[in-house]
C-alpha positions in Angstrom: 103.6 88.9 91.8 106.7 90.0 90.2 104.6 93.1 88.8 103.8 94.1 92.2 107.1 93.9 93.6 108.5 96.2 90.9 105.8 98.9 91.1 106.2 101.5 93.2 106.0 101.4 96.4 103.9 104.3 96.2 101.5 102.3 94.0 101.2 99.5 96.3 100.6 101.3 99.4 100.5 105.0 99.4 100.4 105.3 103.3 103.3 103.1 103.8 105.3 104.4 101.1 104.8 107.6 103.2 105.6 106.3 106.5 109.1 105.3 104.7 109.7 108.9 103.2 109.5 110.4 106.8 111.9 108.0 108.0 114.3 108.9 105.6 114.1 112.2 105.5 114.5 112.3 109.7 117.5 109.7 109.3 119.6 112.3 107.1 119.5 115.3 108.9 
């Protein structure tokens, strides 16, 4: 468990680690 939490999210699930980076990158324009 605590392994997983402090990987990367990128690790753990590419596609939702992806999901997140769109958000943010449409939040701060």
């Amino acid at each position: 468990w605590p392994k997983q939490l402090n990987a990367p999210l990128e690790v753990v699930d590419p596609e939702i680690a992806d999901i997140i980076e769109l958000e943010k990158a449409r939040q701060w324009k």
